[in-house]
Backbone as a printed PyTorch tensor [residue, N CA C, xyz], in Angstrom:
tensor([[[116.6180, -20.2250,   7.5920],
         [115.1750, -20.1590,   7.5670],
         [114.6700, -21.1430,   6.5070]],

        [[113.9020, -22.2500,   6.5140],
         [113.1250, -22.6930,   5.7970],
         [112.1500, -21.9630,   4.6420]],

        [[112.5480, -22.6120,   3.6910],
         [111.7620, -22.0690,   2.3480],
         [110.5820, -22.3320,   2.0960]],

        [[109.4220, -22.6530,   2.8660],
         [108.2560, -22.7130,   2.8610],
         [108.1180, -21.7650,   3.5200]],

        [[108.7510, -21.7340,   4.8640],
         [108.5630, -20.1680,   5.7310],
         [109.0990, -18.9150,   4.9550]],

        [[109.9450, -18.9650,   4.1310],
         [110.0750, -17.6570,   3.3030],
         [109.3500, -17.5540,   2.6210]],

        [[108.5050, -18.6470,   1.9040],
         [107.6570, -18.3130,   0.9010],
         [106.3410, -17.8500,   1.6910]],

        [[105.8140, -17.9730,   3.0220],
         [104.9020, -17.8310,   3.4080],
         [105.0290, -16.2830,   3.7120]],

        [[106.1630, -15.8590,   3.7920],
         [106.3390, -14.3400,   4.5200],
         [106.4630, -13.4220,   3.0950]],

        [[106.9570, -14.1640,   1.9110],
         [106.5670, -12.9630,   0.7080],
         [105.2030, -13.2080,   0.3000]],

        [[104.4170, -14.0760,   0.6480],
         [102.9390, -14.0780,   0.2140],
         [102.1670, -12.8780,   1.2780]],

        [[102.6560, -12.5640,   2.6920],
         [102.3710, -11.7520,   3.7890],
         [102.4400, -10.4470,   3.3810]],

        [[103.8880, -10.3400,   2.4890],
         [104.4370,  -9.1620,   2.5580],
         [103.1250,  -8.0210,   1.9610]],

        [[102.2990,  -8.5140,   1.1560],
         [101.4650,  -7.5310,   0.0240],
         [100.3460,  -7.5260,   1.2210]],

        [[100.0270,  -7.7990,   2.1970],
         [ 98.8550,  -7.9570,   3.1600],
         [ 99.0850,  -7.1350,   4.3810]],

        [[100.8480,  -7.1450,   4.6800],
         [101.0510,  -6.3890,   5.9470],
         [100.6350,  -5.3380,   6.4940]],

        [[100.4040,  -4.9560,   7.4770],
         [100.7180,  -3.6110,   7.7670],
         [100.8940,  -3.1370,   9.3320]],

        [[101.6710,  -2.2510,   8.9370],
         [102.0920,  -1.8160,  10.2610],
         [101.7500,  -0.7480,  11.1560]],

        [[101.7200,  -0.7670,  12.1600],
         [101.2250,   0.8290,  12.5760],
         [101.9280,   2.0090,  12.4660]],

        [[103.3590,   1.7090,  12.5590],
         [104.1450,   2.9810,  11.7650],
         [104.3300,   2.8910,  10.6780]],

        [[103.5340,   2.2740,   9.2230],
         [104.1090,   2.1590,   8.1530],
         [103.5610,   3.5380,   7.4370]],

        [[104.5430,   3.7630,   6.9140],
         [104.3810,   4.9590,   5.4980],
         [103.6360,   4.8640,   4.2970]],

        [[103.5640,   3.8720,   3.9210],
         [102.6180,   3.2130,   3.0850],
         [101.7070,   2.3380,   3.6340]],

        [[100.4470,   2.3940,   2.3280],
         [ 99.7330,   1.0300,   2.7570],
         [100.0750,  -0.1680,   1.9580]],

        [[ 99.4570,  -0.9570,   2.2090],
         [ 99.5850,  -2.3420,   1.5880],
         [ 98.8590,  -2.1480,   0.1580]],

        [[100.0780,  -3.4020,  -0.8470],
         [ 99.2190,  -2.9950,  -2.8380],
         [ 97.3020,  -3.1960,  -2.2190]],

        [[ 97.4070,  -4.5250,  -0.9730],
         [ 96.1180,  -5.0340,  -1.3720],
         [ 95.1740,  -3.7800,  -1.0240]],

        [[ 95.3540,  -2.8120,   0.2740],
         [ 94.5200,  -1.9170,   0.5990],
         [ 94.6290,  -0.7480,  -0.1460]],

        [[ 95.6100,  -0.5370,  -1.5070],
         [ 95.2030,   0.6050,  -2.1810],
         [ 94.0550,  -0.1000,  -3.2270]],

        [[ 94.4830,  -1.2900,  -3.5140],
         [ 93.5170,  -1.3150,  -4.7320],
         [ 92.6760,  -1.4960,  -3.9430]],

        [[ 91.8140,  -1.7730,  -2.6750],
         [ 91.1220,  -2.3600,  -2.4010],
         [ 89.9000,  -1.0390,  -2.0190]],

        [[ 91.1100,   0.5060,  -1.9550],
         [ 90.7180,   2.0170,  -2.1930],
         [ 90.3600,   1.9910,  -3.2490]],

        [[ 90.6950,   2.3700,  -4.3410],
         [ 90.8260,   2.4980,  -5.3900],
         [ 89.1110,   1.7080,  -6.4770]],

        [[ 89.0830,   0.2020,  -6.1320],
         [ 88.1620,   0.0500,  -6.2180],
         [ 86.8750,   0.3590,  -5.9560]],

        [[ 86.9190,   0.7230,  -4.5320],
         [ 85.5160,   1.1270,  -3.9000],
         [ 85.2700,   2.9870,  -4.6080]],

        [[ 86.5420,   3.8170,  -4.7850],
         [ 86.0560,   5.1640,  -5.3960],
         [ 85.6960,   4.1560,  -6.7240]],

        [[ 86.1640,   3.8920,  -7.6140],
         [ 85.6100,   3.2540,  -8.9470],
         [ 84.2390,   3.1880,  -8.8770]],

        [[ 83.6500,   2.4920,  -7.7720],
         [ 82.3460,   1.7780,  -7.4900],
         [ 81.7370,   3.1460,  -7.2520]],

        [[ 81.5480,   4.0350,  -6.3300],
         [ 81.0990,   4.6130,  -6.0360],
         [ 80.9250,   5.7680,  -7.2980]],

        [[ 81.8890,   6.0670,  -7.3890],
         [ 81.7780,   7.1640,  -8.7970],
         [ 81.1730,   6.2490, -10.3700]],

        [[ 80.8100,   4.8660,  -9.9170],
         [ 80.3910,   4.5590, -11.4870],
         [ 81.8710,   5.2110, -12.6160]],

        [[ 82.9750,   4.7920, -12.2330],
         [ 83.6530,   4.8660, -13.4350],
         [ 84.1360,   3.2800, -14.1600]],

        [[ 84.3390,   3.8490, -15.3270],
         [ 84.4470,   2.1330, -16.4770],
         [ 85.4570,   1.5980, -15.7880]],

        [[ 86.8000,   1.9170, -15.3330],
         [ 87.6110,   1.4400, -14.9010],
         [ 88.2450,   2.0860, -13.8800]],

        [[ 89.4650,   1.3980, -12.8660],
         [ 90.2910,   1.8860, -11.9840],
         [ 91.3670,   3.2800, -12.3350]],

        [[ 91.1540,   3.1190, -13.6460],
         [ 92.3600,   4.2240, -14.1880],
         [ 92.2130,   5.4030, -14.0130]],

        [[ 90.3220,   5.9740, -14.4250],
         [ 89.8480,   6.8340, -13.7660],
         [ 89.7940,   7.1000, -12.0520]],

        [[ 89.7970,   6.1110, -11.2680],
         [ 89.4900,   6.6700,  -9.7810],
         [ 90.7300,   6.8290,  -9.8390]],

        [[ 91.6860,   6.0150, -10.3140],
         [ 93.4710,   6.7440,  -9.7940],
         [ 93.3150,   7.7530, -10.0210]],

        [[ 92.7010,   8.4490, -11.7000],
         [ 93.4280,  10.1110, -11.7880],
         [ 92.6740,  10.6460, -10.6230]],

        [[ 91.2610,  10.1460, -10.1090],
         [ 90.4040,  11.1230,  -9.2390],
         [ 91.4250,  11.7730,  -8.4500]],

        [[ 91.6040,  10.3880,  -7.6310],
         [ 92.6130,  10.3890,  -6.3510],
         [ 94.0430,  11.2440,  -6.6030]],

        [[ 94.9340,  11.0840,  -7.5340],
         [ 95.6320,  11.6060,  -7.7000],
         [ 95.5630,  13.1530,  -7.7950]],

        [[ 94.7350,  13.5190,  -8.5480],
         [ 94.3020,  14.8560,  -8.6800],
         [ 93.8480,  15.5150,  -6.9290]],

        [[ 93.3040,  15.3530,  -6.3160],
         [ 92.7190,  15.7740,  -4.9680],
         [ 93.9570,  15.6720,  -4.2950]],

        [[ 95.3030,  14.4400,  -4.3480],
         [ 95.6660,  14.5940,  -3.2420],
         [ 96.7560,  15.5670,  -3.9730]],

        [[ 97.1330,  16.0070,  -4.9590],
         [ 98.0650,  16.5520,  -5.9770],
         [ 97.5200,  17.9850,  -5.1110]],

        [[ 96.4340,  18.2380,  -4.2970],
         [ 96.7140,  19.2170,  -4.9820],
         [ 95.9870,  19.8520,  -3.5870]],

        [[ 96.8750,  19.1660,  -2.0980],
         [ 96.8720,  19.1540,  -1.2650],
         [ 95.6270,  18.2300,  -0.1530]],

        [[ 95.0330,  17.5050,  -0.8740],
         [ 94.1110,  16.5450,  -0.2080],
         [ 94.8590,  15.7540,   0.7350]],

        [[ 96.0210,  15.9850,   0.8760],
         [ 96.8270,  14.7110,   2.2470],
         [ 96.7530,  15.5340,   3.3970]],

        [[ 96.6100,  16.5020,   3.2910],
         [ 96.7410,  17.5220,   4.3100],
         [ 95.6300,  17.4400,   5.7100]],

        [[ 95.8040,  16.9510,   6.8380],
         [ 94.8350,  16.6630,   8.1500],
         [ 93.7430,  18.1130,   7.6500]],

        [[ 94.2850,  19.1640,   7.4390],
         [ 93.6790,  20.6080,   7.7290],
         [ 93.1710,  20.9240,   6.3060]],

        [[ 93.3720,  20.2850,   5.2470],
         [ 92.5880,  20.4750,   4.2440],
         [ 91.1250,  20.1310,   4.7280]],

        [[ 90.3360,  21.1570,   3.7260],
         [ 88.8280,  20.9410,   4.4200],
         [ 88.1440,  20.0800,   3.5710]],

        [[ 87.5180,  18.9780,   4.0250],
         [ 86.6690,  17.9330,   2.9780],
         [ 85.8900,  18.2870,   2.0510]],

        [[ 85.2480,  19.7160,   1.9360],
         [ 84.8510,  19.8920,   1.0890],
         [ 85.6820,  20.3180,  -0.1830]],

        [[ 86.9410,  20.4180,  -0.0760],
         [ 87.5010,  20.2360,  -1.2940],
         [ 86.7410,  19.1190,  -2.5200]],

        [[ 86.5720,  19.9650,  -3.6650],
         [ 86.1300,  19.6500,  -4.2800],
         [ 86.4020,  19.4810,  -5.7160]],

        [[ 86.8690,  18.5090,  -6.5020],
         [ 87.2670,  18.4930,  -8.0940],
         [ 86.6620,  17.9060,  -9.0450]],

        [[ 86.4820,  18.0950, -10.3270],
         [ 85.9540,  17.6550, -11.4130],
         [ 86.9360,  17.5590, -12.0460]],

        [[ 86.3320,  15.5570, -12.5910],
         [ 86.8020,  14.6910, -13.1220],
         [ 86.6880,  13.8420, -13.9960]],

        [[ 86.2660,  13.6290, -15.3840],
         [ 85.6300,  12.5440, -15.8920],
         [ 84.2740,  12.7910, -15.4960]],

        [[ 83.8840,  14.0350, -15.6790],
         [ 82.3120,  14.0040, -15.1770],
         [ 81.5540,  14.3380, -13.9550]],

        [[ 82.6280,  14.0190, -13.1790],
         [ 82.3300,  13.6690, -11.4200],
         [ 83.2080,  14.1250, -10.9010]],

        [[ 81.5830,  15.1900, -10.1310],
         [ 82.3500,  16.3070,  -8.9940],
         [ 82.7440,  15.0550,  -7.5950]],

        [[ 84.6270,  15.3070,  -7.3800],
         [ 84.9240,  14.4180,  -6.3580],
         [ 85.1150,  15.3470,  -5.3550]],

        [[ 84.8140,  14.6240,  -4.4350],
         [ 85.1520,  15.3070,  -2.8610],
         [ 86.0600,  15.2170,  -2.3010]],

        [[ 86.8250,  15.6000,  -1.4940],
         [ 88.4310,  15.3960,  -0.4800],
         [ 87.2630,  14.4760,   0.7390]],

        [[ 86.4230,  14.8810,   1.2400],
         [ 85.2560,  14.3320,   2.5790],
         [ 84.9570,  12.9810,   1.8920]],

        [[ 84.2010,  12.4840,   0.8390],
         [ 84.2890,  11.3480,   0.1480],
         [ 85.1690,   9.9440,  -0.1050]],

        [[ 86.4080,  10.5110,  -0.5250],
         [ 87.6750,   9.9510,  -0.5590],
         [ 87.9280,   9.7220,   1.1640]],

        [[ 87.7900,  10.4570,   2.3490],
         [ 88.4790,  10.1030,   3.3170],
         [ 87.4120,   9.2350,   4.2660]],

        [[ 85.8200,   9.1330,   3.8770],
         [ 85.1820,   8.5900,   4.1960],
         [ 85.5580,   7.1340,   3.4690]],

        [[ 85.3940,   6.6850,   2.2710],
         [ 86.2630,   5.2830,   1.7000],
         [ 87.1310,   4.9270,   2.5210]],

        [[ 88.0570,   5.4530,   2.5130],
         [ 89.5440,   5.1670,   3.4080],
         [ 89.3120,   4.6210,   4.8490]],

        [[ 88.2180,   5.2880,   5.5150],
         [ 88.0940,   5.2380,   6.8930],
         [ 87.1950,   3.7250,   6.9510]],

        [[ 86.2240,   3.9140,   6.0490],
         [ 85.4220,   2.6880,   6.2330],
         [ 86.4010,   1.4120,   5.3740]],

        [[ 87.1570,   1.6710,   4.7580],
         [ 88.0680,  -0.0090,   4.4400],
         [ 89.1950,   0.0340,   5.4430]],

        [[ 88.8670,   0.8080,   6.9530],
         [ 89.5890,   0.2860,   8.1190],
         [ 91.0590,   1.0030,   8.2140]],

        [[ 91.6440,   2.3180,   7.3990],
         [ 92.4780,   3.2790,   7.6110],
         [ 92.8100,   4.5640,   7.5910]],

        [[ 91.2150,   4.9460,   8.4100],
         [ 91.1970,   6.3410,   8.8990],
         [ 92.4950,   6.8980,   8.6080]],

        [[ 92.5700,   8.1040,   8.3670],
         [ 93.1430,   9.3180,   8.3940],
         [ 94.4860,   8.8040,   7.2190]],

        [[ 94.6350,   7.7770,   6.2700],
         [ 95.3880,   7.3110,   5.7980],
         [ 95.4720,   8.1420,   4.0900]],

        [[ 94.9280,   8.9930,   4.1420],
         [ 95.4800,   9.4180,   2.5020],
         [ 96.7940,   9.8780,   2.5130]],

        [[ 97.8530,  10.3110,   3.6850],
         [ 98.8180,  10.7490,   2.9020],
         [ 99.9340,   9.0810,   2.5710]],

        [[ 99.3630,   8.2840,   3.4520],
         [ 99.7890,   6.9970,   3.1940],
         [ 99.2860,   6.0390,   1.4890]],

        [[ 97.9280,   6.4010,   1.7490],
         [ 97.7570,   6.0380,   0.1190],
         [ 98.0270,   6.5190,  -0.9190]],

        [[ 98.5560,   8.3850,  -0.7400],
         [ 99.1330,   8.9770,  -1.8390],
         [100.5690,   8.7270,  -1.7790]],

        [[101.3330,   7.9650,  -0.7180],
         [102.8830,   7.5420,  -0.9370],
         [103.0970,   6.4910,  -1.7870]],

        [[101.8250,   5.7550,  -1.5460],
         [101.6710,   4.5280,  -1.7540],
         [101.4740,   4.2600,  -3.4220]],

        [[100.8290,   5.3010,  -3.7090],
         [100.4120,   5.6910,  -5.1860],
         [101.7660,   6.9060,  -5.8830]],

        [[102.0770,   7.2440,  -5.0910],
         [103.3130,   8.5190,  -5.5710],
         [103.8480,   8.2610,  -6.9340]],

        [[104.3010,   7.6040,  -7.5350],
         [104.9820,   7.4650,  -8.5340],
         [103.8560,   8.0180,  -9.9190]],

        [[102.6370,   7.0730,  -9.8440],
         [101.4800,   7.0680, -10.2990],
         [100.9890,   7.8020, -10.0610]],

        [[100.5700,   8.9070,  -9.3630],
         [100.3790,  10.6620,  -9.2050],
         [100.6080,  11.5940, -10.1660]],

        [[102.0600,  11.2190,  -9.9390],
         [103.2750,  11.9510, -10.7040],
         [102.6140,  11.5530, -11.5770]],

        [[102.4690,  10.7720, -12.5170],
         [102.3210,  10.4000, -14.1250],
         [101.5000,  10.9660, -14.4280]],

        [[100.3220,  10.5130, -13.8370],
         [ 99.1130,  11.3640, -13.9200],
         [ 98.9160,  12.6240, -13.7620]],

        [[ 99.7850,  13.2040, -13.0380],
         [ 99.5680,  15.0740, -13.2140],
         [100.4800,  15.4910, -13.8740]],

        [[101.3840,  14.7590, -14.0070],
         [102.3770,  15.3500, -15.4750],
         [101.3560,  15.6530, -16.5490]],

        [[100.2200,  14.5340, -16.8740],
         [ 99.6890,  14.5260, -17.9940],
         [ 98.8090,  15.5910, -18.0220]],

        [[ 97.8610,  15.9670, -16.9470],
         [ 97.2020,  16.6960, -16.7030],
         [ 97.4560,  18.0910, -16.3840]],

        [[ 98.5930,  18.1600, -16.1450],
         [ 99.4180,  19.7240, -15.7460],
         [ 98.7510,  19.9450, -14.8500]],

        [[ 99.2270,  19.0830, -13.3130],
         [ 99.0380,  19.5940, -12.0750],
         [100.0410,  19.4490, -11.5910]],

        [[100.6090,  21.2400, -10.9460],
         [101.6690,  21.1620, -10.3470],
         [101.4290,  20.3540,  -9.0740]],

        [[102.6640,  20.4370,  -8.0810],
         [101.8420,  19.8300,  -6.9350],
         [101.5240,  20.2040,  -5.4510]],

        [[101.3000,  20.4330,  -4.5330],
         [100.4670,  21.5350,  -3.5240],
         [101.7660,  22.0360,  -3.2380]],

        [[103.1910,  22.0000,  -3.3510],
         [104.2790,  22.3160,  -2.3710],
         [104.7240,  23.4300,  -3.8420]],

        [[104.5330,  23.3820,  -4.9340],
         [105.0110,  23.8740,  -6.2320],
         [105.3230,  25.4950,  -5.9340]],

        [[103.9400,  26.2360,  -5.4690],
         [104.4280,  27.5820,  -5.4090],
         [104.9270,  27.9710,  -3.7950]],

        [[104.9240,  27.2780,  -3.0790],
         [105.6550,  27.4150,  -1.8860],
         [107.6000,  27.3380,  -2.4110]],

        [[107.8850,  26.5020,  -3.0250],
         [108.8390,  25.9640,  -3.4490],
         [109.5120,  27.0090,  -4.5460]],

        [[108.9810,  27.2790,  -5.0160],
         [109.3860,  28.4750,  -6.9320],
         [108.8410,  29.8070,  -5.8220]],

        [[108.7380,  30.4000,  -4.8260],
         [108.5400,  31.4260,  -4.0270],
         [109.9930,  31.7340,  -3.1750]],

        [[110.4580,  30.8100,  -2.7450],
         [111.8720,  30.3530,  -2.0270],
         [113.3460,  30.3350,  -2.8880]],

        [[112.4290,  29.9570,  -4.1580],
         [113.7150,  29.5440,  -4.9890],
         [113.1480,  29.8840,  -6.2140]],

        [[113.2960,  31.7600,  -6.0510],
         [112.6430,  32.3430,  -7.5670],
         [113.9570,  32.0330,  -9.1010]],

        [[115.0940,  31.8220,  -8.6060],
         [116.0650,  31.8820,  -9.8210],
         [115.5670,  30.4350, -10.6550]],

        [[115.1680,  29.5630,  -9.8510],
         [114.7670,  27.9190, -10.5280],
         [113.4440,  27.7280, -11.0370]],

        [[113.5340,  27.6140, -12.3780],
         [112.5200,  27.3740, -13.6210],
         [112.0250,  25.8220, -13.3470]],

        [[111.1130,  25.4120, -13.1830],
         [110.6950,  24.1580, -12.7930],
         [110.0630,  23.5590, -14.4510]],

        [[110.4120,  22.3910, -14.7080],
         [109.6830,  22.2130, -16.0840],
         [107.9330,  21.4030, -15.5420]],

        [[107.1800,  21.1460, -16.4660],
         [105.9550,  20.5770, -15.8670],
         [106.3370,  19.1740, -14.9300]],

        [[107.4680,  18.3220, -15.5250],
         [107.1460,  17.2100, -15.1730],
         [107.9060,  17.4920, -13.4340]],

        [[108.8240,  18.4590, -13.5370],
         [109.1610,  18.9680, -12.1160],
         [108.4890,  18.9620, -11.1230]],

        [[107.1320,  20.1380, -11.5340],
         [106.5040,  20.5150, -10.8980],
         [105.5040,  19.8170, -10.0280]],

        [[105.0360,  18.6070, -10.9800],
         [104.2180,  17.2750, -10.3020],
         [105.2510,  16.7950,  -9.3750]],

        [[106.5940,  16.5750,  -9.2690],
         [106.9080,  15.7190,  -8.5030],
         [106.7460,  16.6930,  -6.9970]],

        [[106.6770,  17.9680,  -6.8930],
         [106.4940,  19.1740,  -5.7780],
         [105.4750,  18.5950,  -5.1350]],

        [[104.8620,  17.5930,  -4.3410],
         [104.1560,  16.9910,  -3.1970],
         [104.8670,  16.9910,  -1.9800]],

        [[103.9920,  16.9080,  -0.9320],
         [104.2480,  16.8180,   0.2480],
         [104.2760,  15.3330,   0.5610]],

        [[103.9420,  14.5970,  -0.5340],
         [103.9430,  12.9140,  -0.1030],
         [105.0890,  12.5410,  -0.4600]],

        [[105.6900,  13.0400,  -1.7820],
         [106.8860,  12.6560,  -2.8880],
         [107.7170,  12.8430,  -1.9110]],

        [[108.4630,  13.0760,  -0.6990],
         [109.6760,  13.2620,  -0.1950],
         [109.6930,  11.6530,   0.2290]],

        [[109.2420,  10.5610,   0.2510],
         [109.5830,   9.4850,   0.3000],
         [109.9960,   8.6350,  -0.5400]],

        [[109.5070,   9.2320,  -1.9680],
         [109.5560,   8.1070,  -2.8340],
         [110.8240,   7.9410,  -3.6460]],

        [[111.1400,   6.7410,  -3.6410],
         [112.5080,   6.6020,  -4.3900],
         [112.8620,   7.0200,  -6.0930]],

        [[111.1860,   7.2150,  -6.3800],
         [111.2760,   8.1090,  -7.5710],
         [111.8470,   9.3370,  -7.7380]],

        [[111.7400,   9.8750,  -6.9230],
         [111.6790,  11.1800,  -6.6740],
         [112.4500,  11.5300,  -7.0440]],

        [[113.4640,  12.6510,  -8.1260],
         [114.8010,  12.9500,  -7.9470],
         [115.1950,  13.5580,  -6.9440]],

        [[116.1950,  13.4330,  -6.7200],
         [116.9390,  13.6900,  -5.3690],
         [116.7700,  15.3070,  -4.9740]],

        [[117.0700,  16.2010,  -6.1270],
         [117.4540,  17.3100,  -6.3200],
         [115.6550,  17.9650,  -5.3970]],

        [[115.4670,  17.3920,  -6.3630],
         [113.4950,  17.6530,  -5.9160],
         [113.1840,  17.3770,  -4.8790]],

        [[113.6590,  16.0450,  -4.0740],
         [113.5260,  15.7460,  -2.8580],
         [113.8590,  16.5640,  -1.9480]],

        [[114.9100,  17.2080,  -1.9540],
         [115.8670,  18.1670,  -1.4480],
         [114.8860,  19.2320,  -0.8370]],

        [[114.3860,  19.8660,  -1.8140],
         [113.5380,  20.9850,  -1.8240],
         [112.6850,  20.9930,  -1.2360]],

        [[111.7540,  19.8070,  -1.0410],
         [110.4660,  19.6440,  -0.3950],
         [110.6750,  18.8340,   1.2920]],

        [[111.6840,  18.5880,   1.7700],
         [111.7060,  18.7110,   3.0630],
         [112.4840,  19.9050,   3.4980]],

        [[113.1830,  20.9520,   2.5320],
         [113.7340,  21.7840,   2.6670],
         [112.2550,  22.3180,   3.1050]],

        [[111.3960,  22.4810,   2.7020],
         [109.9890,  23.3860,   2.9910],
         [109.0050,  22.9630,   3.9590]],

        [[109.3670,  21.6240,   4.1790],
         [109.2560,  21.4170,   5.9030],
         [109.4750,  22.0760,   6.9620]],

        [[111.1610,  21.7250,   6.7860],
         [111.9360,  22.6900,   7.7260],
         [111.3840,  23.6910,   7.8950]],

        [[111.0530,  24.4920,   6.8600],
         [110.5450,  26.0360,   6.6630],
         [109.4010,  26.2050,   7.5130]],

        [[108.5750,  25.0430,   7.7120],
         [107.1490,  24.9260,   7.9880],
         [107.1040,  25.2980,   9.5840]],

        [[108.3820,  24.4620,  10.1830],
         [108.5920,  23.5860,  11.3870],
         [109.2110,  25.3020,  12.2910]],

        [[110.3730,  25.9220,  11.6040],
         [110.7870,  27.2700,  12.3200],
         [109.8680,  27.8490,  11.7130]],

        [[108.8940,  28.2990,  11.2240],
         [107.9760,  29.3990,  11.1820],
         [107.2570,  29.2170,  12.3350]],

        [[106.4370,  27.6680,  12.2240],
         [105.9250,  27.3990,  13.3490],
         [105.9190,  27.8570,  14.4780]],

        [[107.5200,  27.4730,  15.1120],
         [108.0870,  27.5570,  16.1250],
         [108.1630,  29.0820,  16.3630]],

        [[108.8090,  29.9770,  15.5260],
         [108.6440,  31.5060,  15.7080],
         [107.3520,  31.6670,  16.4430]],

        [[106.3710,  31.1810,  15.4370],
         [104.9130,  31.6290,  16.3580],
         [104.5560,  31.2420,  17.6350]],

        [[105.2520,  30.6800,  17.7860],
         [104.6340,  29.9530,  18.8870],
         [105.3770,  31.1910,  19.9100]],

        [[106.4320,  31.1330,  20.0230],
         [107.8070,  31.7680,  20.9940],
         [106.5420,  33.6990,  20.9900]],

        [[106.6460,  33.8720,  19.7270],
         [105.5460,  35.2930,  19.5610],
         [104.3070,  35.1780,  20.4720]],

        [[103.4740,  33.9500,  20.6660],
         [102.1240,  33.9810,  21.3600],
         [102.4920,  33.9110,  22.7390]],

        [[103.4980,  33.8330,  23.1800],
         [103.7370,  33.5320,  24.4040],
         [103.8150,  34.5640,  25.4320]]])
């Protein structure tokens, strides 16, 4: 392959996107990220990250979470309906659990600091009462974190373990309505 053509495809790479991708692109989170900034009047991006982080920490990725979820932040009552209206109008409807993968690592940091466990936490320490979770544990307990290579493994474990859980309960019900 020619090295102008490789160089043209890592300049692509931060722009891509795919229709099955798991993430979004760096350019379309910041390009999120900015517009909550704008909208909430905060001094900087650091604040709309914790916004964001905080809402989706704390089950905002969820299709069936209801938009009026609502948190205070730096002042400003944020919305879950708000945040997914941004998203939709910079052209990736229904994409927060993609922008919270996308952000995952940076979540984590941020609700470590803040002591937010994370929406999967007491589903997870309910299943597995003998295991003491420490705080910084407990942030990594998302339903987004099972992708991220941050993730420790051990932790990872757990939270598609509670998938599974999700998937035969499901299924029980279903076999019951029938």
């Amino acid at each position: 392959m020619e090295n102008d053509f490789k160089e043209l495809l890592l300049k692509e790479k931060s722009n891509l996107q795919l229709a099955r991708a798991n993430t979004l692109p760096e350019s379309a989170v910041s390009e999120i990220v900015d517009k909550v900034q704008e909208k909430y009047s905060y001094p900087s991006t650091r604040e709309a990250k914790a916004a964001i982080a905080c809402i989706f920490q704390q089950g905002g990725t969820s299709r069936s979470c209801d938009g009026n979820m609502t948190i205070k932040v730096f002042g400003k009552d944020i919305k879950l309906a708000e945040i997914r209206k941004i998203i939709k109008e910079l052209g990736h409807n229904r994409g927060e659990r993609k922008l919270a993968r996308s952000m995952a690592t940076e979540i984590q940091d941020i609700c470590v600091q803040l002591e937010i466990p994370g929406n999967l936490f007491l589903k997870i320490s309910r299943t597995h009462p003998d295991k003491i979770f420490t705080p910084e544990e407990q942030a990594w307990l998302s339903d987004f974190q099972s992708l991220n290579d941050s993730t420790p493994s051990d932790l990872k474990l757990l939270i598609t373990e509670s998938f599974d859980q999700r998937k035969s309960s499901n299924s029980g019900n279903q076999k019951r309505t029938k």
